[in-house]
C-alpha positions as YAML, in Angstrom:
chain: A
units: angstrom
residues:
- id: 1
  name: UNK
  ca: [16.34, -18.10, -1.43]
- id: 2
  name: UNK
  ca: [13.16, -19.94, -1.61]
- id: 3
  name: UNK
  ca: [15.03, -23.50, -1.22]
- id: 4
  name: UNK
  ca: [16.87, -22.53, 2.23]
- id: 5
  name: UNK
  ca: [14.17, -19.83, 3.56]
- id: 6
  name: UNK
  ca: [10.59, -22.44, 3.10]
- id: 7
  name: UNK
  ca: [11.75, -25.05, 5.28]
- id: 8
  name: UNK
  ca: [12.75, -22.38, 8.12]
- id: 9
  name: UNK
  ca: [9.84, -20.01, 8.23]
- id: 10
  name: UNK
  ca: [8.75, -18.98, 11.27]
- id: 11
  name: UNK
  ca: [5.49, -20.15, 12.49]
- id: 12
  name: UNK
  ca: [3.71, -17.16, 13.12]
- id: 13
  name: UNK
  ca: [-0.78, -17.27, 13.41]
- id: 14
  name: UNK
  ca: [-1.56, -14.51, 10.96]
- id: 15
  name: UNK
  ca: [0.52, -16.84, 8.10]
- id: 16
  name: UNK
  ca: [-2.05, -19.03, 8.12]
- id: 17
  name: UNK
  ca: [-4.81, -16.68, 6.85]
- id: 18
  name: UNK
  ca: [-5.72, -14.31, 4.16]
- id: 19
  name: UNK
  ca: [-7.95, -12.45, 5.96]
- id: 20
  name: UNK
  ca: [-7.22, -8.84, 5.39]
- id: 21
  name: UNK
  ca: [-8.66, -7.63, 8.56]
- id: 22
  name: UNK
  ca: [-6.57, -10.20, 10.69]
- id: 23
  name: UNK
  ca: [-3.40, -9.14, 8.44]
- id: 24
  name: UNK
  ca: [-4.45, -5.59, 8.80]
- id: 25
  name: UNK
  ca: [-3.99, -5.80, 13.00]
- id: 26
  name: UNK
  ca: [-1.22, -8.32, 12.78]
- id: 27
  name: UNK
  ca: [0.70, -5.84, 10.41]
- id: 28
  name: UNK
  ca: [-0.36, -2.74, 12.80]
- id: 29
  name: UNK
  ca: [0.77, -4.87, 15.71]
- id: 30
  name: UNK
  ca: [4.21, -5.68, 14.72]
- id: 31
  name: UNK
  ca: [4.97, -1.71, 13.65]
- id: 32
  name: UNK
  ca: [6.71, -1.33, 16.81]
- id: 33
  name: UNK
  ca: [5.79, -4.29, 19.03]
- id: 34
  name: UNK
  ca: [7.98, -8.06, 19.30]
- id: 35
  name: UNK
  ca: [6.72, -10.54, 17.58]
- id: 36
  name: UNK
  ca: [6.61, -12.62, 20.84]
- id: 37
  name: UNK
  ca: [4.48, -10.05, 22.62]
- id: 38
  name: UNK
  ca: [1.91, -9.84, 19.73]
- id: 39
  name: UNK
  ca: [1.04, -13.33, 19.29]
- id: 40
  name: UNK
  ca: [-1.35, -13.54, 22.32]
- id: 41
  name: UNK
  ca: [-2.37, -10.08, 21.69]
- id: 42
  name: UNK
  ca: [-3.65, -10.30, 18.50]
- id: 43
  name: UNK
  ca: [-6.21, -13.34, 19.22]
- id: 44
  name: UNK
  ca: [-7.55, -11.58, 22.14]
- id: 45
  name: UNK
  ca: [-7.99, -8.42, 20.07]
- id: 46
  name: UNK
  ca: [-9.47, -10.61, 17.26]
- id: 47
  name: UNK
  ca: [-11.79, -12.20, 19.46]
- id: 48
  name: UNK
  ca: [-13.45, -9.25, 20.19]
- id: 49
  name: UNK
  ca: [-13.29, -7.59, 16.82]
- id: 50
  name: UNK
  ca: [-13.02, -10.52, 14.63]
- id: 51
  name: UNK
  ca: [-13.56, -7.94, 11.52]
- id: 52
  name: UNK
  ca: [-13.77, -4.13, 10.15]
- id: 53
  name: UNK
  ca: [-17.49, -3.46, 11.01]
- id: 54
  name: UNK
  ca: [-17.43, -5.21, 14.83]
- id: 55
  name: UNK
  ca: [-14.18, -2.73, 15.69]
- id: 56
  name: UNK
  ca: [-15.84, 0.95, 14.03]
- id: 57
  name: UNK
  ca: [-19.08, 0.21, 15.96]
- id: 58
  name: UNK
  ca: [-17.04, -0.41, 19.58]
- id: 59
  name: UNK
  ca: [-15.83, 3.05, 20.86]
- id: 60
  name: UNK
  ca: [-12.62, 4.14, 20.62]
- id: 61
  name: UNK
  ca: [-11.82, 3.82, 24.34]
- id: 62
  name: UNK
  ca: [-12.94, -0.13, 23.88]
- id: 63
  name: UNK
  ca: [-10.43, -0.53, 21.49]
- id: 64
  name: UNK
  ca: [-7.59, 1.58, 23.70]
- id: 65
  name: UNK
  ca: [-8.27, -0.68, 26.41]
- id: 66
  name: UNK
  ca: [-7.79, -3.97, 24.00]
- id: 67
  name: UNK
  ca: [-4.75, -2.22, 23.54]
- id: 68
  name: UNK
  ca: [-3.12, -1.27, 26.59]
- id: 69
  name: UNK
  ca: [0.59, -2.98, 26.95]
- id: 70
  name: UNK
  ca: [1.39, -3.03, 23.18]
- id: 71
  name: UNK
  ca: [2.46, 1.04, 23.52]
- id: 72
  name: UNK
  ca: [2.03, 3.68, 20.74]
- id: 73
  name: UNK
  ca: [-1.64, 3.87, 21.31]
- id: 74
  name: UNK
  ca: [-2.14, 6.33, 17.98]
- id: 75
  name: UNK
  ca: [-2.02, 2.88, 16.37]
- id: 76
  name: UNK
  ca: [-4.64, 1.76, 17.67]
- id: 77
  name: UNK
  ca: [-6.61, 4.88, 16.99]
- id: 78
  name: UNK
  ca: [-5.60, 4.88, 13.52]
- id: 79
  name: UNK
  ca: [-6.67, 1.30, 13.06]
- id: 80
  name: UNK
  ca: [-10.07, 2.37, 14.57]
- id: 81
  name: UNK
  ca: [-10.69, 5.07, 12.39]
- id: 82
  name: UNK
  ca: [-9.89, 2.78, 9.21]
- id: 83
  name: UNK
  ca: [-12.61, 0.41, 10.58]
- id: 84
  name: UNK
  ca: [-14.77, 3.06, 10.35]
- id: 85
  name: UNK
  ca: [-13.76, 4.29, 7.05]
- id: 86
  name: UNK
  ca: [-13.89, 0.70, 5.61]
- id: 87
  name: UNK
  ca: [-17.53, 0.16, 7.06]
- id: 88
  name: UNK
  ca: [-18.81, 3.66, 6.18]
- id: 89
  name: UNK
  ca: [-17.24, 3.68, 2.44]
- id: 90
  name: UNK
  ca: [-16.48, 0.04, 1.32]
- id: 91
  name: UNK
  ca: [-19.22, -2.11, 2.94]
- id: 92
  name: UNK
  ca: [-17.28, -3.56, 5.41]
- id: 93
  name: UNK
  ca: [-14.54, -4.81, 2.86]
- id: 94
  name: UNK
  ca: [-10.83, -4.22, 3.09]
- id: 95
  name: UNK
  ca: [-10.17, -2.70, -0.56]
- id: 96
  name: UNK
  ca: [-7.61, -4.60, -2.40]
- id: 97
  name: UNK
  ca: [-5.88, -1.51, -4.75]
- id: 98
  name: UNK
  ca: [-2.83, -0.49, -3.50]
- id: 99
  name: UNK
  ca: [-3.99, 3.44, -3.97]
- id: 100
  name: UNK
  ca: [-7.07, 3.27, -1.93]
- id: 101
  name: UNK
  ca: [-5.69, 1.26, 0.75]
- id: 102
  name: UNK
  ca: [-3.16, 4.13, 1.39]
- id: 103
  name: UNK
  ca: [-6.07, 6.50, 1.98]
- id: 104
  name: UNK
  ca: [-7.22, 4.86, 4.86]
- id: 105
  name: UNK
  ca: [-5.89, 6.10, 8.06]
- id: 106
  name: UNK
  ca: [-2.29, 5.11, 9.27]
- id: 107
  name: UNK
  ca: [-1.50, 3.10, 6.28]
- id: 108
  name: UNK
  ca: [1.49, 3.97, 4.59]
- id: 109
  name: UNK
  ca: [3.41, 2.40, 1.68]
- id: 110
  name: UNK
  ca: [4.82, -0.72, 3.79]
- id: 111
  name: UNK
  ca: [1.15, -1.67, 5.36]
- id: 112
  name: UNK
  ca: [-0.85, -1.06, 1.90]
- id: 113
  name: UNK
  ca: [2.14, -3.68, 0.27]
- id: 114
  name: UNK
  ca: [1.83, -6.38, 3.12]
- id: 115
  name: UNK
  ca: [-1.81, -6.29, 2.69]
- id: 116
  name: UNK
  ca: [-1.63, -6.80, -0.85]
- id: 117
  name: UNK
  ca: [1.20, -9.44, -0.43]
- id: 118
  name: UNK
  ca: [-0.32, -11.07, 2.68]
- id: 119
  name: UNK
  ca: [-3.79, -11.08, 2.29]
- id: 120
  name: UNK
  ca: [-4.93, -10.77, -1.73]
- id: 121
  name: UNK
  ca: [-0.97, -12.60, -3.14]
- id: 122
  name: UNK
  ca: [-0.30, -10.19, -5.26]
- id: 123
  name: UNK
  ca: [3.48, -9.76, -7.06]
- id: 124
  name: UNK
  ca: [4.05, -6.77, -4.72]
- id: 125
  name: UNK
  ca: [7.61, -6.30, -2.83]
- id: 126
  name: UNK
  ca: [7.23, -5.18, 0.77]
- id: 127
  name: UNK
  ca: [10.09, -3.35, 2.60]
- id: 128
  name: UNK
  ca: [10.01, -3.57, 6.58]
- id: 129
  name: UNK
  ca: [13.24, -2.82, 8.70]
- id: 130
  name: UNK
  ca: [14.42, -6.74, 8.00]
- id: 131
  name: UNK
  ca: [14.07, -6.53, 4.37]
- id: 132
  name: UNK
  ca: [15.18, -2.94, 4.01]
- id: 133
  name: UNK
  ca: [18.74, -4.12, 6.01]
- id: 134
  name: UNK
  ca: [19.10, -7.10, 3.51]
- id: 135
  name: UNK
  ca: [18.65, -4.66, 0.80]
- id: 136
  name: UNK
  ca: [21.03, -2.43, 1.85]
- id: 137
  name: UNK
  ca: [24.10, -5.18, 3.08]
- id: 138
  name: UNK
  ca: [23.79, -6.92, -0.70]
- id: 139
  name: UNK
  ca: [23.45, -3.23, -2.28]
- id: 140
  name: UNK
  ca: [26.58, -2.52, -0.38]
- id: 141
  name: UNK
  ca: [25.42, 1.23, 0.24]
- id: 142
  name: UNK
  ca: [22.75, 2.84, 2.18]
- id: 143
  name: UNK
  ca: [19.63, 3.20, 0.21]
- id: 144
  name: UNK
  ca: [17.05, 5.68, 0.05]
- id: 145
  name: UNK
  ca: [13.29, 4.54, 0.39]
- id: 146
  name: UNK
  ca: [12.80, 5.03, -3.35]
- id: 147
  name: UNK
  ca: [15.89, 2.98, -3.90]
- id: 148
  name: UNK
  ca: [15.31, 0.29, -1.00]
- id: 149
  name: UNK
  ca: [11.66, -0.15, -3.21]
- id: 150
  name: UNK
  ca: [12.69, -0.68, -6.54]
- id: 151
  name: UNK
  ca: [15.58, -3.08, -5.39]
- id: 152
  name: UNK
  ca: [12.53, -5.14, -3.78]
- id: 153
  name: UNK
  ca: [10.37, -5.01, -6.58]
- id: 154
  name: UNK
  ca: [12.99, -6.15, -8.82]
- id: 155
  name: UNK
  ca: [12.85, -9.50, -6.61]
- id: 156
  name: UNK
  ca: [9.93, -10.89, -6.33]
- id: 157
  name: UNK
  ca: [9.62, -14.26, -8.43]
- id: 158
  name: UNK
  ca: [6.30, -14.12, -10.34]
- id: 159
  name: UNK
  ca: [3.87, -16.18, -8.79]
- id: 160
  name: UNK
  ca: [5.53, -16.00, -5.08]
- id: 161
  name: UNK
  ca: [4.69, -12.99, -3.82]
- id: 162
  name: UNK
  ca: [3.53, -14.22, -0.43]
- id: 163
  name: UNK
  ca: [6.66, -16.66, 0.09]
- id: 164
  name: UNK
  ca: [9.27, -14.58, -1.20]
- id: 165
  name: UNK
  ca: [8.20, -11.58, 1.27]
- id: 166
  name: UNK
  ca: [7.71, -14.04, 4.07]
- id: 167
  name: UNK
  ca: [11.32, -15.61, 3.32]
- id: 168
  name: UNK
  ca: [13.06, -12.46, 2.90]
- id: 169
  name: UNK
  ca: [11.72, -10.26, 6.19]
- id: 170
  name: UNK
  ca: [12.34, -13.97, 8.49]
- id: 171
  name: UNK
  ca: [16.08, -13.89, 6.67]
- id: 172
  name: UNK
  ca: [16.35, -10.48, 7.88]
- id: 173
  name: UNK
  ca: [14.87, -11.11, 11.21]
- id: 174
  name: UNK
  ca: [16.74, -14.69, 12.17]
- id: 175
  name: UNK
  ca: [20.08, -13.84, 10.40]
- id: 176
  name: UNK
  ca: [20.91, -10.56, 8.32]
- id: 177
  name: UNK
  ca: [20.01, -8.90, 12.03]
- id: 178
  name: UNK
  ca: [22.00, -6.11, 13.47]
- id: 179
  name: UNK
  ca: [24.56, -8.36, 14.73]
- id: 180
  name: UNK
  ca: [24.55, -10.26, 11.91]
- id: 181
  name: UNK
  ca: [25.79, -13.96, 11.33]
- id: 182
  name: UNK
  ca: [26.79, -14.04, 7.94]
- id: 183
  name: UNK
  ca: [28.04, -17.49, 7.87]
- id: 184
  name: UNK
  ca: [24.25, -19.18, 8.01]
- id: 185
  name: UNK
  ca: [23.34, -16.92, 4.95]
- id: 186
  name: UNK
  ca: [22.04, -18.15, 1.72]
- id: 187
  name: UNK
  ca: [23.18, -14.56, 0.39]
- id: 188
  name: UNK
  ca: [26.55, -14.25, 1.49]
- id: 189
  name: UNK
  ca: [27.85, -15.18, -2.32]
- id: 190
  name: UNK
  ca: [26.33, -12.17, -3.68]
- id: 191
  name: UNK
  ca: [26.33, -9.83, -0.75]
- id: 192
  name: UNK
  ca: [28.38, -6.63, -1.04]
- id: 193
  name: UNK
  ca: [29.00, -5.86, 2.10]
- id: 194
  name: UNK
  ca: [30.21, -9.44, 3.01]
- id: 195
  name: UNK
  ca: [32.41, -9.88, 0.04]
- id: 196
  name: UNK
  ca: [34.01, -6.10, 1.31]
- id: 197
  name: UNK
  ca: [34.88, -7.87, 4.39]
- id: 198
  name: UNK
  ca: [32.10, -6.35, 6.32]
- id: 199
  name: UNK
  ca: [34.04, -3.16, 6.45]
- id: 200
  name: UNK
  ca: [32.94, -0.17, 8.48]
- id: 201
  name: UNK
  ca: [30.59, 1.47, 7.86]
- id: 202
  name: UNK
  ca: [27.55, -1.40, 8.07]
- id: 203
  name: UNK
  ca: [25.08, -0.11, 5.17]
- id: 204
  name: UNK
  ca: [22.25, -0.85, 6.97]
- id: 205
  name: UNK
  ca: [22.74, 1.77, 9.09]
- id: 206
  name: UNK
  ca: [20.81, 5.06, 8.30]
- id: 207
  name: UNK
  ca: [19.32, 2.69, 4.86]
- id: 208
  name: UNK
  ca: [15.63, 4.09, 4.61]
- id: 209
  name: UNK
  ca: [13.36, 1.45, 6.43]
- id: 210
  name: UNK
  ca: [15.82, 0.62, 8.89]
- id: 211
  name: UNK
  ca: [15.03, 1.16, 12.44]
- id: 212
  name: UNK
  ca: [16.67, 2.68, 15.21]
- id: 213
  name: UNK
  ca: [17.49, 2.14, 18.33]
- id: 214
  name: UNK
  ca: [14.68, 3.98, 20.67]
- id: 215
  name: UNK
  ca: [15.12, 5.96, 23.61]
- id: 216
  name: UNK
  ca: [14.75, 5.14, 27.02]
- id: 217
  name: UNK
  ca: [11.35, 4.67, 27.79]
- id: 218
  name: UNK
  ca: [11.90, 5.27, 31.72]
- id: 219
  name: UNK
  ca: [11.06, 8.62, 32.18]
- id: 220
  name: UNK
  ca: [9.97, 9.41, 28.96]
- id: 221
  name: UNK
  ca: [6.48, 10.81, 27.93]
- id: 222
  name: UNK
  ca: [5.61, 7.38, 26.00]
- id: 223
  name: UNK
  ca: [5.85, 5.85, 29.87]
- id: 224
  name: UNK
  ca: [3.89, 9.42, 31.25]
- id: 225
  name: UNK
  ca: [1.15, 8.66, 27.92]
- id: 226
  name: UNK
  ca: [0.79, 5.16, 29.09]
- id: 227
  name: UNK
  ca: [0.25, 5.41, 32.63]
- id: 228
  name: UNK
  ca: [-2.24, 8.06, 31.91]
- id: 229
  name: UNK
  ca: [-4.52, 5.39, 29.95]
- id: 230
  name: UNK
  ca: [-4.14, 2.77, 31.98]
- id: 231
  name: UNK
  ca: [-5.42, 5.04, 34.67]
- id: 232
  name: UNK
  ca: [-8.18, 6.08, 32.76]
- id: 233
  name: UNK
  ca: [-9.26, 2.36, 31.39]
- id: 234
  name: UNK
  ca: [-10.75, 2.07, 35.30]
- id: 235
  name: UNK
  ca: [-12.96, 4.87, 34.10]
- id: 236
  name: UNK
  ca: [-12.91, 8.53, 34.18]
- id: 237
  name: UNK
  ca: [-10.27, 10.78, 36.63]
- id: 238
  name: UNK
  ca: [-10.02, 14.10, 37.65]
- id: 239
  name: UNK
  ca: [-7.62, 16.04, 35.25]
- id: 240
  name: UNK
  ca: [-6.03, 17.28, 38.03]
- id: 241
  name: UNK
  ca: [-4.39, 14.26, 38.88]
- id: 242
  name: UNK
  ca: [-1.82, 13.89, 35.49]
- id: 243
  name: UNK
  ca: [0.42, 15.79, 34.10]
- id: 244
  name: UNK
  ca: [-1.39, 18.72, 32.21]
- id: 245
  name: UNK
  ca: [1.56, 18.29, 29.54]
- id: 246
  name: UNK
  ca: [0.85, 14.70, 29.12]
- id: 247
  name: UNK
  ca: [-2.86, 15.31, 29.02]
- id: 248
  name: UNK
  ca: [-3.24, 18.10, 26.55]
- id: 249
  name: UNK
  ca: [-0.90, 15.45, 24.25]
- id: 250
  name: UNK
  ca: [-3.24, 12.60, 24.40]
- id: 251
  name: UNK
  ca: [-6.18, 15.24, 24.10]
- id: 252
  name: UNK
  ca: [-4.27, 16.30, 20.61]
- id: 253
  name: UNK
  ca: [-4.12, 13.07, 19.42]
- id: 254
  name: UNK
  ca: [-8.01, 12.14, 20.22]
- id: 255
  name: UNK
  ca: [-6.63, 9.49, 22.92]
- id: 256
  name: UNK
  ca: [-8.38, 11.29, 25.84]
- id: 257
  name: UNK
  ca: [-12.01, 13.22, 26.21]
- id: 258
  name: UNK
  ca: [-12.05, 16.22, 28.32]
- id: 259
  name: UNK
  ca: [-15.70, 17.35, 29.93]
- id: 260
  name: UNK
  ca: [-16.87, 20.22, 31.25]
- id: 261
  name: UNK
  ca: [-15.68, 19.34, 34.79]
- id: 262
  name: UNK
  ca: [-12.64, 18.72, 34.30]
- id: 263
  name: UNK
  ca: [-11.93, 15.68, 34.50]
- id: 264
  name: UNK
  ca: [-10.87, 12.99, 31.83]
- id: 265
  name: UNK
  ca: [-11.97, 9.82, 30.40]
- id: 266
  name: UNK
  ca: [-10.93, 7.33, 27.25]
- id: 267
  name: UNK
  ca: [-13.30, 8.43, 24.32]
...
C-alpha cells in the first residue's frame, strides 16, 4: 500500500504541517465540505486566526462570517467554542491525549484520531467515509463503527501512522469511490468484494462511516439557515423579515442573538 499510494498522494496544504490548530480547521473543514472548496478557505480563515487563542478572543459572529459559503455553520460554532476551551483550560495548547481531545466541543472519535495521526504521528487508525468504504469492500460485509475501528487499527504499520492514514483515505477518495474502479487498485488481490465479483449488494453501503447521499439543498432549511446569516453578516435585521421557524433554529443552536426589539444579529 505504501509503495503504490506515496508516489500518488494528493497535494493538499494542511499535509505539509503539524500544526494542530491548522489540522484542527482543515479536519473541521472537510466534515462536509470538497476538498476543492476548502483549500482557499482554510488560508483565509488561518490568516485571520492563525491559532486557538486569536479565534476564542474574536466573537462568534467574526468567525460565522469567515465562514459563510462552507454550510453547516454549527461547525464553525463548535470550533469556536473549542478555541475557547483550549485557551481557557490548556494555555492555548491543543492537548495531544486522545481522551481529552474528545471533550472539547464537536470532536468526536474520527477528529480526536486525525489530530493525533496528523498533527502529533502517533500509531492511531483514523476512519473517515473513504477509509470506512475500503474497510468495508475488503471486509466483504458492512461493518459497524466498532468493527470499521478495530479493522483500521489492526493496519497501521508501526512507525507510519501519518502515511498510512494519508494513503489509505486518498485510495478511498481517488479509487475505492462510490463508483469504484477496481482495476487501478493495489487491493484488488485481497479484496472481498472484488474477488465475489462485485456482487450486489456493495458493502459499503450502510458500513458505519460511510456517507450518504444528502438531500436537496433547494428548498431546504440548510438553504433558509444560510440565507438568514448571510443576511445578518451586513449587520443586524429586523426579525420580522425571516422565517420565525428558521430563526428560532439558529437561535437554538447559538447562531443568532435576539434583543429586546426584536430584531436579530450574528452573536
Amino acid at each position: 500500500m505504501l509503495a503504490w499510494g506515496v508516489p500518488r498522494l494528493r497535494e493538499l496544504p494542511w499535509r505539509d504541517t503539524r500544526d494542530p490548530w491548522r489540522i484542527l480547521v482543515a479536519e473541521v473543514m472537510l466534515q462536509q465540505t470538497q476538498v476543492d472548496r476548502v483549500v482557499p478557505r482554510w488560508r483565509e480563515f488561518l490568516d485571520h486566526f492563525p491559532d486557538p487563542t486569536t479565534c476564542a478572543d474574536a466573537p462568534l459572529g467574526d468567525v460565522l462570517r469567515l465562514w459563510q459559503g462552507l454550510g453547516y455553520p454549527r461547525r464553525a460554532r463548535n470550533l469556536h467554542s473549542t478555541a475557547v476551551v483550549v485557551r481557557d483550560l490548556h494555555d492555548g495548547t491543543i492537548p495531544a491525549d486522545l481522551d481529552t481531545l474528545q471533550t472539547l466541543p464537536g470532536i468526536g472519535p474520527y477528529t480526536s484520531r486525525a489530530l493525533l495521526a496528523f498533527a502529533f504521528e502517533h500509531d492511531v487508525a483514523v476512519v473517515d467515509t473513504n477509509i470506512a468504504r475500503v474497510l468495508a469492500r475488503c471486509a466483504g460485509e458492512r461493518l459497524t463503527a466498532r468493527r470499521a475501528q478495530a479493522a483500521a487499527d489492526a493496519l497501521v504499520p508501526e512507525g507510519h501512522g501519518w502515511v498510512w492514514n494519508q494513503v489509505l483515505m486518498d485510495l478511498g477518495a481517488t479509487v475505492c469511490r462510490p463508483s469504484p474502479r477496481c482495476e487501478e487498485c493495489p487491493l484488488r488481490g485481497s479484496c472481498a468484494w472484488e474477488m465475489a465479483g462485485r456482487s450486489a449488494p456493495d458493502p459499503s453501503v450502510g458500513s458505519a462511516g460511510v456517507s450518504t447521499r444528502q438531500a436537496p439543498y433547494e428548498g431546504s432549511d440548510r438553504q433558509a439557515r444560510g440565507q438568514v446569516l448571510r443576511a445578518l453578516g451586513h449587520g443586524a435585521r429586523p426579525g420580522g423579515e425571516f422565517d420565525r421557524r428558521i430563526v428560532d433554529s439558529l437561535l437554538a443552536d447559538g447562531l443568532v442573538a435576539e434583543s429586546a426589539d426584536g430584531s436579530v444579529s450574528l452573536p
